[in-house]
C-alpha positions as CSV (number, residue, x, y, z in Angstrom):
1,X,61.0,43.4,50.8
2,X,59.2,41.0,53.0
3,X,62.2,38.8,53.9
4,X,64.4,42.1,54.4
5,X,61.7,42.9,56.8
6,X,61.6,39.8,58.5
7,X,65.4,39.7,58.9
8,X,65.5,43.2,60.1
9,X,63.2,42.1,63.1
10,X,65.2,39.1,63.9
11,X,68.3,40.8,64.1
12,X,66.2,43.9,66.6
13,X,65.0,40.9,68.5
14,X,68.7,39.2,69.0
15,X,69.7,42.8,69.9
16,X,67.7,43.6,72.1
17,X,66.1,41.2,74.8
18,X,63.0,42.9,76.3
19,X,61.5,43.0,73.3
20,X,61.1,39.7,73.0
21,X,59.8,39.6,76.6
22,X,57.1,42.3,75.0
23,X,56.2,40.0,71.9
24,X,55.5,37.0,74.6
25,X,53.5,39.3,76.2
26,X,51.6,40.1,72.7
27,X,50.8,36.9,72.2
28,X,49.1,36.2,75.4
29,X,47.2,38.6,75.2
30,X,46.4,38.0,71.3
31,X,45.7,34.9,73.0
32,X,43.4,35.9,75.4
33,X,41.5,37.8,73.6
34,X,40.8,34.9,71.3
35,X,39.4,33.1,73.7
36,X,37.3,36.0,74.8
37,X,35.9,36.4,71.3
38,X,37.3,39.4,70.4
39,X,38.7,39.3,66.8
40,X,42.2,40.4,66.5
41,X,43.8,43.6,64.8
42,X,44.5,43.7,61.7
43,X,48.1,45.0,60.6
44,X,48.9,47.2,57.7
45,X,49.6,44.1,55.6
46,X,46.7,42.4,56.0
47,X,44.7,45.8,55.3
48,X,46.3,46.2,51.9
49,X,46.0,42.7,50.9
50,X,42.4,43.2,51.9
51,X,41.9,46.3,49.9
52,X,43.6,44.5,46.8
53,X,41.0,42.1,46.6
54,X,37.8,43.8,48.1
55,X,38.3,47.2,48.0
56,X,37.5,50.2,50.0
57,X,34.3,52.5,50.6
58,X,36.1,55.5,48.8
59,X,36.7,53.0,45.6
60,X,33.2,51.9,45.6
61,X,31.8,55.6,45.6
62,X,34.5,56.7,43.0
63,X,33.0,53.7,40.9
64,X,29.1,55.1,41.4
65,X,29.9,58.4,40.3
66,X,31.7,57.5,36.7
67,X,28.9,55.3,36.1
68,X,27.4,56.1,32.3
69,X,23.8,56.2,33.5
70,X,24.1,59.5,35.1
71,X,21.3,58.6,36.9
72,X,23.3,58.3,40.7
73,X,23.1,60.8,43.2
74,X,26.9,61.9,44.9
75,X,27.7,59.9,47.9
76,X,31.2,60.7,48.2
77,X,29.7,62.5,51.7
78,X,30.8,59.5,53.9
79,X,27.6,57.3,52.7
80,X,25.7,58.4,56.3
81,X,22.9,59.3,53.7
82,X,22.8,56.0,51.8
83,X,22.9,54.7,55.6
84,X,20.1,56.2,56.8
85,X,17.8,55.5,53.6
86,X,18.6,51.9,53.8
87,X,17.6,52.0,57.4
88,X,14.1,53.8,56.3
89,X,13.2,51.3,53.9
90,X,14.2,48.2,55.8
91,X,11.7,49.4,58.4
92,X,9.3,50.5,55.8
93,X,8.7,46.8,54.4
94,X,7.4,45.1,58.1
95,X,3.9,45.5,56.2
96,X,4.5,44.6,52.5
97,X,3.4,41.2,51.1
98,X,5.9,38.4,50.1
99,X,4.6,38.5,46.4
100,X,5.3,41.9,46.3
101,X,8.7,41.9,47.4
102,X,9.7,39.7,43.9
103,X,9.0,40.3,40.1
104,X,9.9,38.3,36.7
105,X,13.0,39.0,34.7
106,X,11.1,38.9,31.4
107,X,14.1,39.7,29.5
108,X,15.1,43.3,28.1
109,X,12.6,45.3,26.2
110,X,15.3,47.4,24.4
111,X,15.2,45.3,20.7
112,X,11.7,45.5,19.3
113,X,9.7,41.8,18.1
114,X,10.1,43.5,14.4
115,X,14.1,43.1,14.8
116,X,13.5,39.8,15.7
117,X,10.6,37.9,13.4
118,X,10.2,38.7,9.7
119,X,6.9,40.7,8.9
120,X,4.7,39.6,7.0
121,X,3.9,40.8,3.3
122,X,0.2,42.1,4.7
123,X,-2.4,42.2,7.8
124,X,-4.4,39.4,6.2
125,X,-1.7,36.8,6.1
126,X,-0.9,37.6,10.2
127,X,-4.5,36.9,10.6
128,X,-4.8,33.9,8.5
129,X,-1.4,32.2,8.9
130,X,-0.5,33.0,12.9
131,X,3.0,31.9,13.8
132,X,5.0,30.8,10.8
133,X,6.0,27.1,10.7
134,X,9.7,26.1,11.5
135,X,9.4,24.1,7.9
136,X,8.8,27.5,6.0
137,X,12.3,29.2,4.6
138,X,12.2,32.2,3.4
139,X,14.8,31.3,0.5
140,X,12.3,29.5,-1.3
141,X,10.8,32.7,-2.5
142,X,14.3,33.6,-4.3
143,X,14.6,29.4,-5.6
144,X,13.7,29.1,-9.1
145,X,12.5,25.4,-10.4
146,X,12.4,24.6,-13.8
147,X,9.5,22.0,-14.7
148,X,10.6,21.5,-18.2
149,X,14.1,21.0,-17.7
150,X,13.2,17.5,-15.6
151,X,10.8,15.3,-16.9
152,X,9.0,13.9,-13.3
153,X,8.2,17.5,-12.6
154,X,6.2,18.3,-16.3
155,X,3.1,17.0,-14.1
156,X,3.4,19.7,-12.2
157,X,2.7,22.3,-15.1
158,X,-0.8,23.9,-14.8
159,X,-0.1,25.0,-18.8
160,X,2.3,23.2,-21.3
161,X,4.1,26.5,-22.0
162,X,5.2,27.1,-17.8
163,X,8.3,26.4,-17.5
164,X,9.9,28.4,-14.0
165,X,8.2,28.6,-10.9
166,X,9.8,29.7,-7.5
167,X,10.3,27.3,-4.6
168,X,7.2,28.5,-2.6
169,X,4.7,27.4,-5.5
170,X,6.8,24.0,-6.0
171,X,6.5,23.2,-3.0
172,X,2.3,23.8,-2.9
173,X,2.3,22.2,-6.3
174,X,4.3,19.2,-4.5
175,X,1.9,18.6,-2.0
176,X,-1.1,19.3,-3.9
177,X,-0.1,16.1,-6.5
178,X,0.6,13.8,-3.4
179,X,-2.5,14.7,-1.8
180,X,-4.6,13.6,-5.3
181,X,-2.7,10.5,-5.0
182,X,-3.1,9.7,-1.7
183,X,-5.7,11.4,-0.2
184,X,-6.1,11.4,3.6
185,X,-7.1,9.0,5.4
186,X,-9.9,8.3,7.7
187,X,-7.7,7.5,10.4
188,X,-6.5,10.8,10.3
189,X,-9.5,12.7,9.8
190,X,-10.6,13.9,13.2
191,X,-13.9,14.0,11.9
192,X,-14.9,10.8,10.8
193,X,-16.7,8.6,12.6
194,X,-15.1,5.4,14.0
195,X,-17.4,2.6,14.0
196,X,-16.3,-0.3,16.3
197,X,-14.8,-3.4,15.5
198,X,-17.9,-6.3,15.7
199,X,-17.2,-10.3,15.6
200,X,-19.0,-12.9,14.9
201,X,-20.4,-15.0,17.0
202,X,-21.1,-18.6,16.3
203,X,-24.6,-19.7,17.3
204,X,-25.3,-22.7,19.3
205,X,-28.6,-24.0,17.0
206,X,-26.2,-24.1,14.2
207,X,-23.6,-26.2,16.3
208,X,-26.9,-28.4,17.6
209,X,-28.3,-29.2,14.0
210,X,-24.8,-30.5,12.6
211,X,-23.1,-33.2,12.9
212,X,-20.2,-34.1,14.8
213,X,-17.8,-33.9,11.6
214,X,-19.3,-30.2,11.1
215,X,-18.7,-29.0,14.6
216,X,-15.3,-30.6,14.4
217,X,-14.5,-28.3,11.4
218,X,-16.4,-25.1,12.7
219,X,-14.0,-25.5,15.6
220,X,-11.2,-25.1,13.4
221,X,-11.8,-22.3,12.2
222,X,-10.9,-18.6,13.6
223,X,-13.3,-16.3,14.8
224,X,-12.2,-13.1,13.1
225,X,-13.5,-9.7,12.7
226,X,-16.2,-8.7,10.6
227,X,-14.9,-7.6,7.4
228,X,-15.7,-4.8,5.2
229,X,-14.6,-2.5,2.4
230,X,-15.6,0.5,0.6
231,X,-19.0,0.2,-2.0
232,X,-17.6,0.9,-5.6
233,X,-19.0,4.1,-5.6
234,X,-16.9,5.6,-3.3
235,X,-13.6,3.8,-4.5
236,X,-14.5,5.4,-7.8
237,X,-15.2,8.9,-6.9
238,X,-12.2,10.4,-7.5
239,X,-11.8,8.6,-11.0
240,X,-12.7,11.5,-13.6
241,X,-12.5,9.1,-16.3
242,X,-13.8,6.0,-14.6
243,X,-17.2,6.0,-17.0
244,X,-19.3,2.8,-18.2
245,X,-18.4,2.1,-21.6
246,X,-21.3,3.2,-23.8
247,X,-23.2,0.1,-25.4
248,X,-22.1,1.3,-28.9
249,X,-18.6,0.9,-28.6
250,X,-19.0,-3.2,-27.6
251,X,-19.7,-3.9,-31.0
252,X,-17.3,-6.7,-32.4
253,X,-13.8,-5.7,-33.2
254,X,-12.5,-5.7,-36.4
255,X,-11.1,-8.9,-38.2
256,X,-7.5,-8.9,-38.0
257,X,-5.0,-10.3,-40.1
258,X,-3.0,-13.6,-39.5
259,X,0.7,-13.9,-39.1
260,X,1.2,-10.0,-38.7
261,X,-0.6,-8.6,-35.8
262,X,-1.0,-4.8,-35.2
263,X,0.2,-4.7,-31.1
264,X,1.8,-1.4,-29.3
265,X,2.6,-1.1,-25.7
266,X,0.7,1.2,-23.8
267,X,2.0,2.2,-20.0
268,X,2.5,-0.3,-17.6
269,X,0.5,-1.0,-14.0
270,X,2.5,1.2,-12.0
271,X,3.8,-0.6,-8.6
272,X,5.4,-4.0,-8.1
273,X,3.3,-6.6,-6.4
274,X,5.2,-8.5,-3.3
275,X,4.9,-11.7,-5.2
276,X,4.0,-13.5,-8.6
277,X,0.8,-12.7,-9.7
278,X,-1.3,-15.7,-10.5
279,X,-4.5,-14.3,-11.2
280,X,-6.1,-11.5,-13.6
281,X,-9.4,-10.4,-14.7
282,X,-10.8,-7.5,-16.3
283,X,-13.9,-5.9,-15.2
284,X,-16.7,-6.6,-17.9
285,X,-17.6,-3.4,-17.7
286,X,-15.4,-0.4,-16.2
287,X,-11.7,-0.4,-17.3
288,X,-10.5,-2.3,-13.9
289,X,-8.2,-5.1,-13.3
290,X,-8.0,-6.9,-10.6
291,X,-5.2,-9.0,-9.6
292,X,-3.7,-11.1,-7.2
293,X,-1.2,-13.4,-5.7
294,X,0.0,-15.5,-2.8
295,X,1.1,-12.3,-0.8
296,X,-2.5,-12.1,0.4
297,X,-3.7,-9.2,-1.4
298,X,-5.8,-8.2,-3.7
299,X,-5.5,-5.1,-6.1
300,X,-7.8,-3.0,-8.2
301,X,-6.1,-0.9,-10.8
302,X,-8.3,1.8,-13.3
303,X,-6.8,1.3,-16.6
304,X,-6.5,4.4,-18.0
305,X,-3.0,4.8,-19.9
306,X,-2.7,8.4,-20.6
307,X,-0.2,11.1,-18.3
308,X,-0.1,12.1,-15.6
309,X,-0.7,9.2,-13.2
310,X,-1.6,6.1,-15.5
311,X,-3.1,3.1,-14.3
312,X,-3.6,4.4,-10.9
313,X,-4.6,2.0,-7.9
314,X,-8.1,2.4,-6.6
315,X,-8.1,-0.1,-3.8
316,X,-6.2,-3.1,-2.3
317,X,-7.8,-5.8,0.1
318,X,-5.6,-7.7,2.4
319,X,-6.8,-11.0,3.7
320,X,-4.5,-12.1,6.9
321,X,-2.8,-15.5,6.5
322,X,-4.9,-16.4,3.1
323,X,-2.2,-16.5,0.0
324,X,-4.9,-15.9,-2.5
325,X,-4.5,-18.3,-5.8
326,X,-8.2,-17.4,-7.9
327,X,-9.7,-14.0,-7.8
328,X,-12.4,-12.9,-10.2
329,X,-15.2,-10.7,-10.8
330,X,-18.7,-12.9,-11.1
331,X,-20.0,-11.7,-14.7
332,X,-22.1,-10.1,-16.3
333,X,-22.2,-7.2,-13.7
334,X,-19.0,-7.7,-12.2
335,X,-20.7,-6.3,-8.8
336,X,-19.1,-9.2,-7.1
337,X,-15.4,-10.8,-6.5
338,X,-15.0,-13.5,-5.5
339,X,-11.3,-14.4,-3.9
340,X,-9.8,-17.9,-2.2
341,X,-6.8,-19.4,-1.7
342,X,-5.6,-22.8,0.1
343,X,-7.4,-22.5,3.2
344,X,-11.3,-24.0,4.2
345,X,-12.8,-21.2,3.4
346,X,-13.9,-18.9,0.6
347,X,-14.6,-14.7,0.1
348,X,-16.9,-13.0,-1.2
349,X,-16.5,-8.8,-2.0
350,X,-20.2,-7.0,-3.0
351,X,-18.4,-4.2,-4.9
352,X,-22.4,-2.7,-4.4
353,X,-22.2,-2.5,-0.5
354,X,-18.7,-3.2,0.4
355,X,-19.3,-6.5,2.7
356,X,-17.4,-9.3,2.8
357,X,-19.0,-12.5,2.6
358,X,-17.5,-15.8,4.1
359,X,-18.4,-19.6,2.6
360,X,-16.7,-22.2,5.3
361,X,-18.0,-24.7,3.7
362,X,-20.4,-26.8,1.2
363,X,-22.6,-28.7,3.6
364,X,-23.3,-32.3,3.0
365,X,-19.8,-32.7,1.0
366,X,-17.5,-31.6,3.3
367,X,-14.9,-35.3,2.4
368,X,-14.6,-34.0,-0.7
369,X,-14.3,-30.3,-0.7
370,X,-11.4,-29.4,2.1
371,X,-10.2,-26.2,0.3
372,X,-11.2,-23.6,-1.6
373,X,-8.2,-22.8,-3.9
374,X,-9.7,-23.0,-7.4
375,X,-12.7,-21.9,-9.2
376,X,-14.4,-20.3,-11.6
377,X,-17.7,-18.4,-12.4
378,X,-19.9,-19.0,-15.2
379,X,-20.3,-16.3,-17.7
380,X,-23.8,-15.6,-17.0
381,X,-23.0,-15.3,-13.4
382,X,-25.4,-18.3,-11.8
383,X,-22.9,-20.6,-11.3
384,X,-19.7,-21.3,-9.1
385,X,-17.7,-24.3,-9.8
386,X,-15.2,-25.4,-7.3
387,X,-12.5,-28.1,-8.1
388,X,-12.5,-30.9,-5.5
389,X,-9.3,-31.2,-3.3
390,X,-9.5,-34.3,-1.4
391,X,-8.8,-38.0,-2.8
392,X,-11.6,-38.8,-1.9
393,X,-13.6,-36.8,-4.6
394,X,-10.7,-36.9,-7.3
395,X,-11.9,-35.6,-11.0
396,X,-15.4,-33.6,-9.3
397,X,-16.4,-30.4,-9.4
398,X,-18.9,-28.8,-7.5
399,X,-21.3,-26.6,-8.6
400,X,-23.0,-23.8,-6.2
401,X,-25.2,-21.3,-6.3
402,X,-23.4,-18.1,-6.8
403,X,-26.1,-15.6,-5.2
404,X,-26.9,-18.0,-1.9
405,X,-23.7,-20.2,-2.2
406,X,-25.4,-23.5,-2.3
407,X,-24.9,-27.0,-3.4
408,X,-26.5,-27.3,-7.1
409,X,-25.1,-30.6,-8.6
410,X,-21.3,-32.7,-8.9
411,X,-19.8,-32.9,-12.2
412,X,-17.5,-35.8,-13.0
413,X,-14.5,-37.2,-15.5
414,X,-13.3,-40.4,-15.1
415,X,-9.4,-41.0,-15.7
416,X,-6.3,-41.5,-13.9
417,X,-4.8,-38.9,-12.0
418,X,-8.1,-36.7,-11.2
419,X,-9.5,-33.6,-12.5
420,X,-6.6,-31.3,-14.9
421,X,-8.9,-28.3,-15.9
422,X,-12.5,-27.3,-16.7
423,X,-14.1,-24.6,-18.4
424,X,-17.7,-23.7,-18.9
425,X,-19.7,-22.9,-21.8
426,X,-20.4,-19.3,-22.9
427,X,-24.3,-19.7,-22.1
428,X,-23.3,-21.1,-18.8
429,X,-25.3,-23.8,-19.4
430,X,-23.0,-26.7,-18.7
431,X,-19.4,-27.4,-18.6
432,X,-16.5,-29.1,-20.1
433,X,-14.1,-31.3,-17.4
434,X,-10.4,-33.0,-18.9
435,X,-8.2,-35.2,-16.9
436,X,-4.5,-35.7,-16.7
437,X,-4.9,-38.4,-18.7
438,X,-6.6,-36.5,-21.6
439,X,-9.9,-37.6,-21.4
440,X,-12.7,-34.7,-22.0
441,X,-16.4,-35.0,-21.0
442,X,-19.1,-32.8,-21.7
443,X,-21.3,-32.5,-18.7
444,X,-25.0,-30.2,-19.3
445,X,-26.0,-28.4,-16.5
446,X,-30.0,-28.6,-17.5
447,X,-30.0,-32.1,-17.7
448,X,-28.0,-32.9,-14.6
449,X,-26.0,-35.5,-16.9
450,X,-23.1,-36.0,-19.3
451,X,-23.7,-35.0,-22.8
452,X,-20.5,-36.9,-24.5
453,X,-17.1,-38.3,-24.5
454,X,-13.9,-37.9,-26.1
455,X,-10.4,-37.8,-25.8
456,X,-7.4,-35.2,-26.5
457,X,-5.2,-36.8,-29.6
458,X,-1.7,-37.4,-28.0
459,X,-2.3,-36.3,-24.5
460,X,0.7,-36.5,-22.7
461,X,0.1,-35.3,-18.9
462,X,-2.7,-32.2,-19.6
463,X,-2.6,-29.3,-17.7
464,X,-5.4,-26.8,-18.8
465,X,-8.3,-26.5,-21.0
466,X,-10.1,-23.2,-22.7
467,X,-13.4,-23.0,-24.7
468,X,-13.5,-19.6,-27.1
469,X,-15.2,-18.4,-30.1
470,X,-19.0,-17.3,-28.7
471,X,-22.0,-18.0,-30.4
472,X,-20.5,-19.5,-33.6
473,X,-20.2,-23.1,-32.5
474,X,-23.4,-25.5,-31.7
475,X,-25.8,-23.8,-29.3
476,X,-26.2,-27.9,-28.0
477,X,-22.6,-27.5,-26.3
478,X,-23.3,-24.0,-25.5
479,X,-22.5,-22.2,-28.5
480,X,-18.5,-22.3,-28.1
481,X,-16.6,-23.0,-31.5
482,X,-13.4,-23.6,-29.9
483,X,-11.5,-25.6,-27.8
484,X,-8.3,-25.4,-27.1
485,X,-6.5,-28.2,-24.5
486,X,-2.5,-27.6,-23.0
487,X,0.2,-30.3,-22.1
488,X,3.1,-30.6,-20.3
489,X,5.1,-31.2,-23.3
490,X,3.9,-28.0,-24.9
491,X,1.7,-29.4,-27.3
492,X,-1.6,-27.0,-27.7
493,X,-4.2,-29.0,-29.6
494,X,-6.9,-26.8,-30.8
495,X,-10.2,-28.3,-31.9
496,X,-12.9,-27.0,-33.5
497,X,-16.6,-28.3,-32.3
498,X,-18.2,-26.8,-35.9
499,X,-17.0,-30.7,-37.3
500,X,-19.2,-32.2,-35.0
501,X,-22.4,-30.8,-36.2
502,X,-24.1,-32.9,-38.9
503,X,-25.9,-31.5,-42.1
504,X,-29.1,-31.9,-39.3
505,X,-28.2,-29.3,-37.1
506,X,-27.1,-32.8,-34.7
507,X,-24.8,-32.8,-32.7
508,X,-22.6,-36.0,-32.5
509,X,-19.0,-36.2,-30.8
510,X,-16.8,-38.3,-32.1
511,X,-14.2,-40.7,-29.4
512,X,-11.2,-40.0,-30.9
513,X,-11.0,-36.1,-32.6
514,X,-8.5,-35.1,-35.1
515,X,-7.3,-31.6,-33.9
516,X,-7.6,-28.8,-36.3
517,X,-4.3,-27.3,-35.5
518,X,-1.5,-29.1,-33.0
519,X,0.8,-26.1,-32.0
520,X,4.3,-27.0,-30.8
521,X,5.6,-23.7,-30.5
522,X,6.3,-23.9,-27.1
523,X,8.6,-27.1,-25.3
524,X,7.9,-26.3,-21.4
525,X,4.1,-27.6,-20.0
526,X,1.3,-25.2,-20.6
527,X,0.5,-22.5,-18.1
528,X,-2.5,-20.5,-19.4
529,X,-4.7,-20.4,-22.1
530,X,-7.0,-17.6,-23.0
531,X,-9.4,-16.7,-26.0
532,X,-9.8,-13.1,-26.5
533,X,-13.7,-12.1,-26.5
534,X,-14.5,-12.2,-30.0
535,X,-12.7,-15.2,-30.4
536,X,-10.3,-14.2,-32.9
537,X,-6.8,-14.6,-30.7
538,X,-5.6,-17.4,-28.4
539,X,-3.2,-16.7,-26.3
540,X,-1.2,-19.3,-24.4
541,X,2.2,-19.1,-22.3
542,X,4.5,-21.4,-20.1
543,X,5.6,-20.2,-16.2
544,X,8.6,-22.4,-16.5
545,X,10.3,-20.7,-19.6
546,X,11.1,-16.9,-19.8
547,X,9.5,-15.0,-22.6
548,X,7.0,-18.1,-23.0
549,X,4.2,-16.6,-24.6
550,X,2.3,-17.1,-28.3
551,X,-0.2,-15.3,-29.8
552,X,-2.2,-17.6,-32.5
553,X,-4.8,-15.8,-35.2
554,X,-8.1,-17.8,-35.6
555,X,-9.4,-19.4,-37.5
556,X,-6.7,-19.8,-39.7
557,X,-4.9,-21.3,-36.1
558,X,-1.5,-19.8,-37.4
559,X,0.9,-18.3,-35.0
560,X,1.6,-14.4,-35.0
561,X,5.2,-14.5,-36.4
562,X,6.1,-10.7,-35.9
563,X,5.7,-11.1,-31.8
564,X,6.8,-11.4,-29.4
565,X,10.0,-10.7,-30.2
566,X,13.4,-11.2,-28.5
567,X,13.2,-7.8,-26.8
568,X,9.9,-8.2,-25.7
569,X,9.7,-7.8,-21.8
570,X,7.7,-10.5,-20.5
571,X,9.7,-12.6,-18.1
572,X,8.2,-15.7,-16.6
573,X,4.5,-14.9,-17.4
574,X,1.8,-16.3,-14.8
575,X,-1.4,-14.8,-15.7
576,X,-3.0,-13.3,-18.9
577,X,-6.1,-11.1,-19.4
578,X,-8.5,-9.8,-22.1
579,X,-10.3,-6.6,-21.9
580,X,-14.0,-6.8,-22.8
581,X,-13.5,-3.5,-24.5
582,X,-10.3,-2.0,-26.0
583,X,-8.5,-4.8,-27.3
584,X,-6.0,-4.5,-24.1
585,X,-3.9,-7.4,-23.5
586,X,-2.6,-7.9,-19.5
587,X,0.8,-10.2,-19.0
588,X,1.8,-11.1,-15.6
589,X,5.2,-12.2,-14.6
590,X,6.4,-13.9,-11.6
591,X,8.2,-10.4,-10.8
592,X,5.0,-8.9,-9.8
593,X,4.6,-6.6,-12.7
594,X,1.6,-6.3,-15.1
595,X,2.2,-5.0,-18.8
596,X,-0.3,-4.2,-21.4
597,X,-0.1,-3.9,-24.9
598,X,-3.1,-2.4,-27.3
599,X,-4.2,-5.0,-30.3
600,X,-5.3,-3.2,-33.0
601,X,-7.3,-4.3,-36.2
């Protein structure tokens, strides 16, 4: 229609002539009025395009009146009423504040907060619980768990007859067993108090009063925080069963047979250390064990085998940069441990107060004591021997003061290739000191001297020593009837110290002792040897063979025939342990597991 249009007009402007002298005229004045500033007319095009698009007055008050509200007056009368009430209120609001003239949008308020939230089951839990957490879902009402059906979840059972619970209760039950096994700590406890961190500070008397050597060392050393632990109370609170075992019941254990021992394996230390464990000690009098290794840290473990969290850990200690190789408790209390590794100094734990003591190190014989990495406490807990490490002071021992830490007396074998082992005597009283080269020396405490002389039969290379059998050998060498001395080819001689006691009640050793029993059961060098309490079981075991381990019954000195067996899990075993009470044997393994097994009479 538009181009029929446009051709009509071109042919009615061919035709006729002076109306295209009027258009010209049209335009200038279009023209002019443009410059004046006069919009131009709009033609009946341009009015129904706009109409199209915008619309008109009478559209917009069709639209008011079908409006579903209802609410809308009529103004279909020209909108000179909607005129003048808009010119009313725009002169009405000269005098109204700015904060006035705006409100929030706070939403619709047609859909109530009870379409929205779930209600709770009564008034109390609104008051109690508040807002719900986002981790609550209400399905868990409608779950069902079984605690039967898996047996990880039978724990969880407040009776042995529940079976079902729904997933609300699991899930209280859930936190409720992590919480008992690992309770909340003080760092997260707003309400504990936060002591500071205090260091030490080394004192310039001390630095004035020793020699140049000394202050040379003490230089060496790191100035490092003040350490401390928890007192064994506390660490044992939450222990229900953690009880001093009554005097009673540390009466001698039955005799048990040779060649067929009564052993069962109880449940194992739960947890796998970070490294091979090379030490392990019972407590002489709680059921603890306390092991360690060269991953720095120290572990206390309350043995008590029965469900639903056996052997739990109590405690671990972590010593920065300090692979610890000895760890023990000092006896007869066991209120003390004592921990060390390769480094020039030495820890001390008071299981009493929780301090941490430090030894640096043994004045007056610093050439001959550079490290700290072996020792061993006497059993009645005066004494601390500690095996020399230098060249210098090859085959000594040091003996300290186990209370104050100082000096005592030097103990000393002669024979090539230094100090192998020592052990001390049950009264504590003296000690006995072998060599690599086999030779054995008796050294009393009382008399600040050596008592006697002999030397292993065979020796080839020995690697440890062990003195067993309490108070049925000669109360001269300390009362010990055994003693038992390791090679590197395997051979365990055992020897019993009864022989040397004449129909005088006198003691004389003999140079050159025949062993009572040579055991060549094992082929790889001996790792550990251990006498049970009583004395009735030696145990001894190679690092460098798996499954290298032998039980042997005394004093018949016969090997246990009936295990270990060949599905016996031991691995490369590190460390062994007695319990004082119990009849618990502990077997460590270069895995970082600890098993135990109950001998029985």
């Amino acid at each position: 229609m538009a181009r029929q249009r446009s051709k009509r007009a071109a042919r009615k402007d061919v035709a006729d002539p002076e109306s295209e002298s009027l258009s010209a005229d049209e335009v200038e004045r279009t023209m002019s009025d443009a410059e004046n500033g006069e919009p131009a007319e709009k033609d009946e095009v341009e009015l129904e395009l706009e109409k199209l698009v915008f619309g008109d007055e009478a559209g917009f008050l069709e639209g008011l009146k079908t409006h579903p509200s209802g609410e809308l007056e009529d103004l279909s009368q020209g909108g000179s009423e909607v005129e003048d009430q808009t010119d009313e209120e725009a002169g009405g609001l000269e005098g109204v504040d700015d904060a006035d003239l705006f409100f929030l949008d706070a939403g619709p308020s047609a859909s109530t907060q009870d379409a929205l939230v779930p209600i709770p089951t009564s008034d109390s839990e609104i008051s109690q619980q508040g807002d719900a957490p986002a981790w609550e879902d209400s399905d868990d009402e409608r779950m069902m768990v079984s605690l039967v059906g898996n047996p990880r979840l039978r724990k969880l059972r407040v009776s042995e007859a529940e079976d079902l619970v729904n997933g609300k209760e699991y899930t209280k039950r859930l936190r409720r067993q992590f919480e008992r096994l690992y309770p909340v700590p003080e760092w997260a406890n707003p309400s504990a108090a936060r002591k500071p961190a205090r260091k030490k500070r080394r004192t310039n008397s001390e630095g004035a009063s020793s020699s140049g050597e000394e202050s040379s060392s003490a230089d060496e050393m790191d100035v490092e925080e003040q350490l401390s632990a928890q007192p064994l109370a506390k660490l044992l609170r939450n222990a229900n069963d953690l009880i001093r075992q009554p005097e009673a019941s540390q009466g001698k254990q039955g005799k048990l047979r040779p060649e067929v021992i009564d052993i069962q394996r109880t449940k194992d230390v739960g947890g796998i250390q970070p490294s091979a464990i090379t030490s392990l000690s019972f407590h002489p009098s709680y059921p603890l064990l306390l092991s360690s290794g060269p991953a720095s840290t120290l572990y206390l473990h309350h043995i008590a085998p029965h469900p639903p969290n056996p052997n739990p850990l109590l405690t671990s200690l972590h010593l920065r940069a300090t692979p610890l190789s000895t760890t023990a408790f000092l006896p007869p209390t066991g209120n003390k441990i004592f921990l060390s590794g390769r480094r020039r100094y030495l820890h001390t734990w008071d299981l009493q107060t929780g301090q941490i003591g430090k030894l640096t190190r043994v004045y007056g014989h610093q050439d001959t004591q550079k490290t700290f990495e072996r020792f061993k406490l006497s059993p009645c807990g005066r004494w601390l021997g500690l095996v020399s490490s230098a060249r210098k002071g090859a085959g000594l021992v040091n003996i300290l003061d186990a209370n104050t830490l100082q000096w005592i007396a030097q103990a000393r074998v002669e024979g090539r290739g230094g100090l192998a082992d020592f052990a001390w005597w049950s009264d504590g009283q003296g000690l006995v000191l072998v060599s690599h080269a086999g030779d054995v020396v008796e050294w009393s405490l009382d008399e600040r001297r050596l008592v006697g002389r002999w030397r292993d039969e065979g020796a080839v290379g020995t690697t440890v020593l062990a003195l067993g059998g309490k108070i049925a050998g000669p109360n001269a060498l300390g009362g010990d009837r055994w003693v038992a001395v390791g090679s590197s080819s395997g051979i365990v001689n055992i020897y019993d110290r009864r022989a040397w006691v004449s129909s005088s009640s006198e003691v004389s050793i003999p140079e050159n002792p025949k062993p009572t029993r040579a055991l060549d059961n094992l082929t790889t060098p001996i790792s550990n040897l251990v006498f049970s309490p009583d004395g009735q079981i030696l145990a001894l075991s190679s690092r460098w063979k798996r499954d290298a381990l032998r039980l042997v019954h005394l004093p018949s000195c016969t090997v246990y025939r009936n295990w270990p067996t060949s599905s016996t899990p031991l691995g490369r075993v590190t460390a062994l342990a007695f319990s004082n009470v119990g009849g618990l044997l502990a077997v460590a393994n270069e895995q970082g597991k600890i098993r135990l097994w109950e001998i029985r009479a």
